[in-house]
C-alpha positions as a Markdown table, in Angstrom:
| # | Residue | x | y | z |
|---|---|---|---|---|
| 1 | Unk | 20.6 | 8.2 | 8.5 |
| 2 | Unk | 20.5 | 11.2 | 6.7 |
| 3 | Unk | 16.6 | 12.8 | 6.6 |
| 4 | Unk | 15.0 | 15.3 | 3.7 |
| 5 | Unk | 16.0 | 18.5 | 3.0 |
| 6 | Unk | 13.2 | 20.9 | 3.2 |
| 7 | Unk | 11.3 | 22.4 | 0.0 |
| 8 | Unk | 9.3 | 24.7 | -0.2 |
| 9 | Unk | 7.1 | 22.6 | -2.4 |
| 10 | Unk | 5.4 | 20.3 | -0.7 |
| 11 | Unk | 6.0 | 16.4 | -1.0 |
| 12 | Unk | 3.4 | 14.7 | -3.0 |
| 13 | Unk | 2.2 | 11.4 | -1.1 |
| 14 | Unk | 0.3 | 9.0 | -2.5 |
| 15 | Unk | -1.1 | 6.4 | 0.1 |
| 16 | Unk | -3.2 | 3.6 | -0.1 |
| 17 | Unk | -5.6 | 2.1 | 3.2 |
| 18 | Unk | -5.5 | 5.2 | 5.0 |
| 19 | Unk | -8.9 | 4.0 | 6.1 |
| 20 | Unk | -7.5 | 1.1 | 7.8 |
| 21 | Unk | -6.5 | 0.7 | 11.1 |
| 22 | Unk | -2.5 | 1.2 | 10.6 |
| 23 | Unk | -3.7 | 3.9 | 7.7 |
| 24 | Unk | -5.4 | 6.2 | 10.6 |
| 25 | Unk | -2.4 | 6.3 | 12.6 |
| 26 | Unk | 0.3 | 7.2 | 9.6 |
| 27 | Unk | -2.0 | 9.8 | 8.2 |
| 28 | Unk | -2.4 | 11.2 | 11.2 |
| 29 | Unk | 1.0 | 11.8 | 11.8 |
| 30 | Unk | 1.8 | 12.9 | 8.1 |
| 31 | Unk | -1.2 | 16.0 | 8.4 |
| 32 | Unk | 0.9 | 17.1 | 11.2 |
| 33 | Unk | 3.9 | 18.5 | 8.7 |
| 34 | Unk | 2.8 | 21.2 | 6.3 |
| 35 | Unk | 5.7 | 19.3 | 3.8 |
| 36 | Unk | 3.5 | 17.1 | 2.4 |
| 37 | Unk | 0.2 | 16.5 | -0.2 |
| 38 | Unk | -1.4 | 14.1 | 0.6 |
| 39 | Unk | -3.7 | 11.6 | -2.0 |
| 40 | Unk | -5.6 | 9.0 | -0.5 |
| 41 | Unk | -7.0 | 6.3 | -2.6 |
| 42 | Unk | -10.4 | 4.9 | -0.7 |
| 43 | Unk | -13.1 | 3.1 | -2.2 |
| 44 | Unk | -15.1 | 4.3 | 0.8 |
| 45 | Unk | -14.4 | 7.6 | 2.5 |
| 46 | Unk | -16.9 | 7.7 | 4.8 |
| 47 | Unk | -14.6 | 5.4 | 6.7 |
| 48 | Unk | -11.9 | 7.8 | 7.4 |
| 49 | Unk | -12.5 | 8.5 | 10.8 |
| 50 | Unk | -9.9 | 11.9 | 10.5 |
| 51 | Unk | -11.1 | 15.3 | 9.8 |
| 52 | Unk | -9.7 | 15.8 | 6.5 |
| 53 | Unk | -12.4 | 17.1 | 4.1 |
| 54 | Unk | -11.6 | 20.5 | 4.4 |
| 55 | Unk | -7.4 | 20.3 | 4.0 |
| 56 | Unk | -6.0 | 21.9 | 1.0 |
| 57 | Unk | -3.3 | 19.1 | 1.6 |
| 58 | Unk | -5.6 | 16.6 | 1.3 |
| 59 | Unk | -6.9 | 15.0 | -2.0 |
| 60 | Unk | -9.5 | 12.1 | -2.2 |
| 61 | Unk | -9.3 | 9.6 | -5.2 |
| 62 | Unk | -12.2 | 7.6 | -5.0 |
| 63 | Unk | -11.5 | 4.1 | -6.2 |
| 64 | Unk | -10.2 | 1.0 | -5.3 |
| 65 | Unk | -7.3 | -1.3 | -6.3 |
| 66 | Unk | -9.3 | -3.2 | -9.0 |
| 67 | Unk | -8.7 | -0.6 | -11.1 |
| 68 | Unk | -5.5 | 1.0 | -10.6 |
| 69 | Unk | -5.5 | 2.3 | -14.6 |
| 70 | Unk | -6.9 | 6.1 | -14.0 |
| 71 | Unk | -4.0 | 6.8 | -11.6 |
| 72 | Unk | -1.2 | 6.1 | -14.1 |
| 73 | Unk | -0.7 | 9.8 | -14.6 |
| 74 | Unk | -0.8 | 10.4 | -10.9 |
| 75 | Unk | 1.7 | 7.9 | -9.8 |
| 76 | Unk | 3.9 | 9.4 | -12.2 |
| 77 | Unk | 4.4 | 12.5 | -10.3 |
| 78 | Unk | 4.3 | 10.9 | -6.6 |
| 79 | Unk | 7.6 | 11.6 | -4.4 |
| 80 | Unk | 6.7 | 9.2 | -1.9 |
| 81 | Unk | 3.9 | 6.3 | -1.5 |
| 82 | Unk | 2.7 | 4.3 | 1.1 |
| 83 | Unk | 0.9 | 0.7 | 0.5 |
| 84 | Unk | -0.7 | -0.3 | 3.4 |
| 85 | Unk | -4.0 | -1.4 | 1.5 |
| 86 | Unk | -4.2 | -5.4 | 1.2 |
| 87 | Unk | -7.6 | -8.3 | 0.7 |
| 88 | Unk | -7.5 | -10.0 | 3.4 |
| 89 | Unk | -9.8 | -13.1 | 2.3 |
| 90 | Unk | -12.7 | -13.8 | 0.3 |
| 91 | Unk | -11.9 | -15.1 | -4.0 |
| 92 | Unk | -8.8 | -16.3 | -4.2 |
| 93 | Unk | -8.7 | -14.5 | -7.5 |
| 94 | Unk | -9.3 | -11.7 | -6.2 |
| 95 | Unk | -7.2 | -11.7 | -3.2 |
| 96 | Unk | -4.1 | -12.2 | -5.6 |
| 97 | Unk | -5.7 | -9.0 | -7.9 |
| 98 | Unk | -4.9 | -6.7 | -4.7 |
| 99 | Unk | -1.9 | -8.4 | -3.0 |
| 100 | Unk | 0.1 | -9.0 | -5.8 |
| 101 | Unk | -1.0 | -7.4 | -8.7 |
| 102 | Unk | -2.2 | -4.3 | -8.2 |
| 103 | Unk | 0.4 | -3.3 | -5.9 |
| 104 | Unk | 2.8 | -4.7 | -8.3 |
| 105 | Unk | 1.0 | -2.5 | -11.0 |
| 106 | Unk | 1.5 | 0.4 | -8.6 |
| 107 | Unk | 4.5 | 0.1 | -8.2 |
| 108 | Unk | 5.3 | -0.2 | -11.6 |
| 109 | Unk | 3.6 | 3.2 | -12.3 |
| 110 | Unk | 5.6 | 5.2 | -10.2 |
| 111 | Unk | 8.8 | 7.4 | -12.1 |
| 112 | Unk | 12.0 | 6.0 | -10.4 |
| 113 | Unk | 13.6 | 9.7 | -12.1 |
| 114 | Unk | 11.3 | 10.8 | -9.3 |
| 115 | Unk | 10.0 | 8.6 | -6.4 |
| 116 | Unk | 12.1 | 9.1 | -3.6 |
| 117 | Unk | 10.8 | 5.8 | -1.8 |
| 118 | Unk | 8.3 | 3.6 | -1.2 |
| 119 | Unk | 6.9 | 1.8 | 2.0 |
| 120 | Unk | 5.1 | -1.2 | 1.2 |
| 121 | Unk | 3.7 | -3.2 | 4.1 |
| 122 | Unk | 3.9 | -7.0 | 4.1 |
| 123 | Unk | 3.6 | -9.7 | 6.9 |
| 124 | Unk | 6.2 | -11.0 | 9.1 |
| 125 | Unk | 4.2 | -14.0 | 9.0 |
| 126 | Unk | 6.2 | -14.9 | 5.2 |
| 127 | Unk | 9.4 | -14.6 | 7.2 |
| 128 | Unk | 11.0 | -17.6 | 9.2 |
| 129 | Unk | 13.2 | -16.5 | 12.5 |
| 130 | Unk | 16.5 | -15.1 | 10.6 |
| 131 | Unk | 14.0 | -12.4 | 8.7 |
| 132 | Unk | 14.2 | -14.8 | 5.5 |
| 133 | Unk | 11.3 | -15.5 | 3.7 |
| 134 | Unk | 9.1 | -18.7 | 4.8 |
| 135 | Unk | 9.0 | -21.5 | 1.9 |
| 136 | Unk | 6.1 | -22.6 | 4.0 |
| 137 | Unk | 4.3 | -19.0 | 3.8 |
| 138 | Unk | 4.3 | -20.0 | -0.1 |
| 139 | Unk | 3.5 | -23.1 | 0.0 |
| 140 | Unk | 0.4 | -23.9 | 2.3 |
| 141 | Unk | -0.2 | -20.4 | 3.7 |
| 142 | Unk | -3.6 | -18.9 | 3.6 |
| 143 | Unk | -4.4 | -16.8 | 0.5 |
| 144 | Unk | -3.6 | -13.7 | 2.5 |
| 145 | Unk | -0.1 | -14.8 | 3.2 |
| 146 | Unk | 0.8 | -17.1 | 0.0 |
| 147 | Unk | 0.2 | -13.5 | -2.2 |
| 148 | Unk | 2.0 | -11.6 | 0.2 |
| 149 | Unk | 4.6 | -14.0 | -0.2 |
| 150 | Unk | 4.6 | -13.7 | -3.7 |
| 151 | Unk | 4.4 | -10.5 | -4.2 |
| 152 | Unk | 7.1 | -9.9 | -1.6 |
| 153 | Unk | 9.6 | -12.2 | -4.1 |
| 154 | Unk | 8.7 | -9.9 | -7.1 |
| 155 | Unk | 9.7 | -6.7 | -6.2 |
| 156 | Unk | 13.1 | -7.1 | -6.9 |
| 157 | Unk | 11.8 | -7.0 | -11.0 |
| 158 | Unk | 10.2 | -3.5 | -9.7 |
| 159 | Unk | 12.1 | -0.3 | -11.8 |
| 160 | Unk | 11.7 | 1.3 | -8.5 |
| 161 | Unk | 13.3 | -1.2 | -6.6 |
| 162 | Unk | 16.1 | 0.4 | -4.9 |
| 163 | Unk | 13.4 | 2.7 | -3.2 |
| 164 | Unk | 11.7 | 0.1 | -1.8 |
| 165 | Unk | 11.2 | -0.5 | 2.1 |
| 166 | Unk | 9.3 | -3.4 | 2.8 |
| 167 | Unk | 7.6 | -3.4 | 6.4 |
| 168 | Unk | 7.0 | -6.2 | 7.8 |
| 169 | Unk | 4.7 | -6.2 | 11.0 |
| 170 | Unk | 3.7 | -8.1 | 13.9 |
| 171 | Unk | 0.7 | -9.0 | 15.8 |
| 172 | Unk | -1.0 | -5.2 | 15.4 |
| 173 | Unk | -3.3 | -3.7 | 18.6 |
| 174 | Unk | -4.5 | 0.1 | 18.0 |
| 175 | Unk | -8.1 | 1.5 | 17.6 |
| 176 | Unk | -10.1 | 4.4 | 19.7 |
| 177 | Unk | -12.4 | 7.1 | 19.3 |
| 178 | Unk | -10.9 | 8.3 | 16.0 |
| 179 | Unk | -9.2 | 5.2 | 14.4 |
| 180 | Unk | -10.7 | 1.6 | 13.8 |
| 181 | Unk | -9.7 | -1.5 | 15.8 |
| 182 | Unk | -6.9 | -3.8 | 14.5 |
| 183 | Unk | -8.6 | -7.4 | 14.2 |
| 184 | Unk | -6.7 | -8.8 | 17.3 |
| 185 | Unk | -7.6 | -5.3 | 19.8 |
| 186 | Unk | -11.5 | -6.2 | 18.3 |
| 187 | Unk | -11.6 | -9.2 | 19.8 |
| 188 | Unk | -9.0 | -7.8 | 23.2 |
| 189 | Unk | -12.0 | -8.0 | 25.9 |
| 190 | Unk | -12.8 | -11.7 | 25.0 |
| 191 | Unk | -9.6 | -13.2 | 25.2 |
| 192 | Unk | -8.9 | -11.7 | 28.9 |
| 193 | Unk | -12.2 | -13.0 | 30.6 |
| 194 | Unk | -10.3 | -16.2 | 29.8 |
| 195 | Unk | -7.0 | -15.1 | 31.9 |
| 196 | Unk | -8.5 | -16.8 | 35.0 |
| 197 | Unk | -8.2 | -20.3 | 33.5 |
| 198 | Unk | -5.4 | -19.7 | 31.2 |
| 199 | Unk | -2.8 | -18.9 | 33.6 |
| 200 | Unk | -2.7 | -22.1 | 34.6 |
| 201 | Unk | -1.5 | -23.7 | 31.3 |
| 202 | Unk | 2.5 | -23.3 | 30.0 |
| 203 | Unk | 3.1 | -23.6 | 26.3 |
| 204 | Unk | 6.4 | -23.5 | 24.2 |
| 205 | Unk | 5.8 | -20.8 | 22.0 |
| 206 | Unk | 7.5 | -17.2 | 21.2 |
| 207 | Unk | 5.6 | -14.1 | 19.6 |
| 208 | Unk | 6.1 | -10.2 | 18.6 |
| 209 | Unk | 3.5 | -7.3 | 18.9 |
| 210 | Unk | 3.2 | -3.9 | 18.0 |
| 211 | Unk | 0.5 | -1.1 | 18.4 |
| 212 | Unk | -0.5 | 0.7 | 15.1 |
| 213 | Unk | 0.8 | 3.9 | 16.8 |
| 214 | Unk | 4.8 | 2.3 | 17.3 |
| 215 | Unk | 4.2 | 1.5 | 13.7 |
| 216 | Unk | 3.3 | 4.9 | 12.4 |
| 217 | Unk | 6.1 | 6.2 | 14.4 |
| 218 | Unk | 8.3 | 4.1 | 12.9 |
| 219 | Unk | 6.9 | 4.6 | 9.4 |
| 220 | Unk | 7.0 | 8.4 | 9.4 |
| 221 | Unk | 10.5 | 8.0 | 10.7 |
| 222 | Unk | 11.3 | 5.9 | 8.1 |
| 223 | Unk | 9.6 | 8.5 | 5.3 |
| 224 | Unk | 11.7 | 11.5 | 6.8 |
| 225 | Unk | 14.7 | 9.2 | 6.4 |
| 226 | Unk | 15.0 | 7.4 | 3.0 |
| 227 | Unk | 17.7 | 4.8 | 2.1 |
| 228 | Unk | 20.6 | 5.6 | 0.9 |
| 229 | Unk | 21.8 | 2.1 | 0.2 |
| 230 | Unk | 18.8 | 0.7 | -1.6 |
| 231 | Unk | 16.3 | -1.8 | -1.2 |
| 232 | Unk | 15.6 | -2.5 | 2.9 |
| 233 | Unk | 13.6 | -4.2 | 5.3 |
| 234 | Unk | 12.2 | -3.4 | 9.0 |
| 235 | Unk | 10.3 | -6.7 | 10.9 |
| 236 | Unk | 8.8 | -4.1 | 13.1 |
| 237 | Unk | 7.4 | -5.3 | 16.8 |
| 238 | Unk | 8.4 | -4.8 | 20.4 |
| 239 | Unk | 11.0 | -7.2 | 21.2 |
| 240 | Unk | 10.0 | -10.7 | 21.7 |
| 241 | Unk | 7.8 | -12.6 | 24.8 |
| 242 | Unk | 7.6 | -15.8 | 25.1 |
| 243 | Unk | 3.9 | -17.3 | 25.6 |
| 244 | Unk | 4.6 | -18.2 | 29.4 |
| 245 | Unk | 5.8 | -14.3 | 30.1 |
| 246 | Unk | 3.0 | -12.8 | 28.6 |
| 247 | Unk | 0.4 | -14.9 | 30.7 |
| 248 | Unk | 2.8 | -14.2 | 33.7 |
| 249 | Unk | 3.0 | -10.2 | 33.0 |
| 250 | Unk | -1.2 | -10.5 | 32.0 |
| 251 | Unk | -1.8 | -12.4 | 36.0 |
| 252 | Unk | 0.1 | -10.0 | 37.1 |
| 253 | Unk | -1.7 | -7.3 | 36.1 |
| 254 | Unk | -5.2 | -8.7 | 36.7 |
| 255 | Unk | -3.7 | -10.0 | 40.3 |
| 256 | Unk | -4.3 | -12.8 | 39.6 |
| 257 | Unk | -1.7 | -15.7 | 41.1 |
| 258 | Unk | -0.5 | -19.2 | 39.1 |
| 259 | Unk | -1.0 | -21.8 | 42.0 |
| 260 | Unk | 0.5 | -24.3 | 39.6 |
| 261 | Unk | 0.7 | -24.8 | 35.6 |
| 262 | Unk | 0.1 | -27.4 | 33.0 |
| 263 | Unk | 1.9 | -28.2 | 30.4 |
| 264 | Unk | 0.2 | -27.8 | 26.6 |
| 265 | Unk | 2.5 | -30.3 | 24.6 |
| 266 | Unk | 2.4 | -31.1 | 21.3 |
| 267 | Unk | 0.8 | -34.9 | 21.8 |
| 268 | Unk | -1.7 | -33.2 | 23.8 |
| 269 | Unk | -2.9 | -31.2 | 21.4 |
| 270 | Unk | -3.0 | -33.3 | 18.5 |
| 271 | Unk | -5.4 | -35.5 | 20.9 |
| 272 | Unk | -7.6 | -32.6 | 21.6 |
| 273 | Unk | -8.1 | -31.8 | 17.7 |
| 274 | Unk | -8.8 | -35.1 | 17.2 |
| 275 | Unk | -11.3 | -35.6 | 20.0 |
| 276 | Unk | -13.1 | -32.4 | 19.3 |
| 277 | Unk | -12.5 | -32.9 | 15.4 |
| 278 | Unk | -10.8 | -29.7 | 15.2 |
| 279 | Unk | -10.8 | -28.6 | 11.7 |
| 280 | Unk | -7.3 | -27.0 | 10.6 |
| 281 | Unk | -5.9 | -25.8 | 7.5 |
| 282 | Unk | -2.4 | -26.9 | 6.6 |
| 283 | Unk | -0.7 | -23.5 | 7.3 |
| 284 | Unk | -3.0 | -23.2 | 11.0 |
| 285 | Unk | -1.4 | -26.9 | 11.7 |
| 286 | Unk | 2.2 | -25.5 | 10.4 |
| 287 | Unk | 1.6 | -22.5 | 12.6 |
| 288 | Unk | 1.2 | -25.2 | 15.7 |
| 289 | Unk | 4.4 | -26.7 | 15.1 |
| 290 | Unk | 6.5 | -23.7 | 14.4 |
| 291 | Unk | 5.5 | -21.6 | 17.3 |
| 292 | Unk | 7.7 | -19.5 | 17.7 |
| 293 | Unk | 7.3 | -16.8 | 15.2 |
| 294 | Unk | 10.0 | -14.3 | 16.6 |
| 295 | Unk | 12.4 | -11.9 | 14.2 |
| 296 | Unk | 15.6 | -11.1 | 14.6 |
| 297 | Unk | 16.4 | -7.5 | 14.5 |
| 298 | Unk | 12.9 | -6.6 | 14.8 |
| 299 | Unk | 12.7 | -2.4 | 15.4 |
| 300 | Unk | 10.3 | -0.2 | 17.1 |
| 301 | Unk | 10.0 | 3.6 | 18.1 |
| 302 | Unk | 12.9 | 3.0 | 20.1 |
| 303 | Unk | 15.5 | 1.5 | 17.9 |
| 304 | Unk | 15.7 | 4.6 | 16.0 |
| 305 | Unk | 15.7 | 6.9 | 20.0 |
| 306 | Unk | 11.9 | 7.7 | 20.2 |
| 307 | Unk | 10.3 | 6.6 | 22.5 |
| 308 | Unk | 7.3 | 3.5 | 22.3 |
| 309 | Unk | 3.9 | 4.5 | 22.8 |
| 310 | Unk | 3.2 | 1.1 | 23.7 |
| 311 | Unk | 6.1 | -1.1 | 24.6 |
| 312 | Unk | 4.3 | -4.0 | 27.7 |
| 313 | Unk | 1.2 | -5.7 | 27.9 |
| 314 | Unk | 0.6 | -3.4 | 31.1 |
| 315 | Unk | 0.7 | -0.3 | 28.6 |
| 316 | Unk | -1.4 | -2.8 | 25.9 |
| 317 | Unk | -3.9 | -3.3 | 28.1 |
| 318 | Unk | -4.4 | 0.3 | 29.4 |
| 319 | Unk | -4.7 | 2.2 | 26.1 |
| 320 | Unk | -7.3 | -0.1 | 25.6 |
| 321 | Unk | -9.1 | 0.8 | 28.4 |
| 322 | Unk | -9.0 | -2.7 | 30.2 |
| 323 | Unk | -8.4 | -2.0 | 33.9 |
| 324 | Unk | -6.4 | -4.7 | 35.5 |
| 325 | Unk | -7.6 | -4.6 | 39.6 |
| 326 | Unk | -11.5 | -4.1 | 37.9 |
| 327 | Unk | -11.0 | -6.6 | 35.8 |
| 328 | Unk | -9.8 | -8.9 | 38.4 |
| 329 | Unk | -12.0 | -8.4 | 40.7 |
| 330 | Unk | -14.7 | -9.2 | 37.9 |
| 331 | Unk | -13.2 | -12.1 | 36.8 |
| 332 | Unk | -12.9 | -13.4 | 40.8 |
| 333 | Unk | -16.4 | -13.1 | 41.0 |
């Protein structure tokens, strides 16, 4: 995979959510090259956690995604741009403003005389287990997935195209100091006070995860490498664990032993929403069926030979500072 040549004019970068949890991490590891200029387009800088005010390199464009109209110019003169930024929730209107139309409109804005890629970030969630998209994830899928999904089918009608590479990641983990937490690290600490009652329970279900920092890695790899085929497509996440493995690798490390385990079928549960009146929308009750949301192919630091910053549960657990014999003992008493 060929990488760029070196210029001695420096890269213009145009990136969107570097305040973001995933953001942090990629800008971090594009301020360490002196190749790039960097524009960031925040609607709240005081939540960039990085020390960039005073880097030449780095140029703030207050705004948000709303109102994509005054960068027109900009985009026009961008080598590379990265998309991370998405709604998450809220209007439905208003989620399909960000997901789908304004970074369509972004898109559409760059010169594709001049862009030498793009990275936009999606969901794995819109794909099913051969990496093709989800007619589900359409259908029924919350408004956070159904406009990824959509805007995922329409950048094939993008001039830029062929510069595309469309990331698609897992379950994310990342936050410290410097970076905010990924929803799922947030709520880390709950979830393993649970481990002492969950290991005895077995479930038929398969899942991927990644830490923001793999992801970076793999994303600045990615910008120091561009296609030379066209259009591509990275699921990125470590490689597959089963639901019973990672409670199995998660006792271990807590030293905690499974005297015995039940089995969490699908009869059962439909019983227990019904008894506890369990509300669920039709995508969380898809979700429950599919189960295992695994990708072939997926990549990580060490499909392209660098190596993972966090590649096991063990290593999950430790960069985010949960100790497994402290927590054990804790848990034991």
């Amino acid at each position: 995979m060929p990488s760029l040549p070196h210029s001695p004019t420096p890269l213009r970068v145009f990136m969107t959510g570097a305040s973001g949890c995933i953001g942090h991490y990629i800008l971090e590891l594009l301020l360490e090259s002196d190749r790039y200029e960097l524009f960031l387009l925040l609607r709240h800088p005081e939540k960039l956690r990085l020390p960039v005010q005073d880097n030449p390199r780095v140029h703030i464009l207050l705004g948000g995604l709303e109102d994509i109209t005054p960068f027109e110019a900009l985009l026009d003169t961008i080598d590379i741009a990265i998309f991370t930024a998405a709604a998450w929730g809220g209007d439905p209107g208003y989620v399909d403003a960000i997901n789908v139309g304004a970074n369509l409109g972004l898109m559409g804005y760059l010169n594709p005389d001049r862009c030498q890629q793009v990275i936009y970030f999606s969901t794995a969630s819109i794909l099913n287990q051969r990496c093709d998209p989800l007619p589900e994830a359409g259908e029924i899928g919350t408004d956070y997935i159904r406009t990824k999904y959509d805007c995922h089918h329409r950048l094939r009608d993008l001039p830029v195209y062929d510069k595309i590479t469309t990331v698609f990641p897992t379950l994310v983990f990342g936050g410290d100091k410097d970076k905010p937490a990924s929803f799922i690290s947030a709520g880390l600490q709950d979830v393993t006070r649970w481990m002492w009652l969950v290991r005895f329970f077995k479930a038929d279900a398969g899942f991927h995860f990644a830490h923001a920092q793999d992801i970076a890695t793999v994303v600045n790899h990615l910008v120091e490498h561009p296609s030379t085929q066209g259009y591509r497509e990275y699921v990125v996440g470590n490689p597959p664990l089963t639901v019973n493995q990672a409670v199995e690798q998660l006792s271990d490390y807590f030293g905690q032993r499974i005297w015995f385990r039940v089995p969490l079928s699908m009869w059962l549960a439909d019983v227990l929403i019904k008894v506890f009146r369990v509300q669920m929308a039709p995508w969380d009750y898809f979700c429950l069926r599919y189960r295992h949301f695994v990708y072939a192919g997926a990549v990580n630091p060490g499909s392209f030979g660098m190596e993972p910053y966090c590649s096991t549960l063990a290593d999950l657990m430790r960069v985010h500072g949960i100790d497994g014999v402290k927590r054990s003992k804790k848990i034991r008493s």
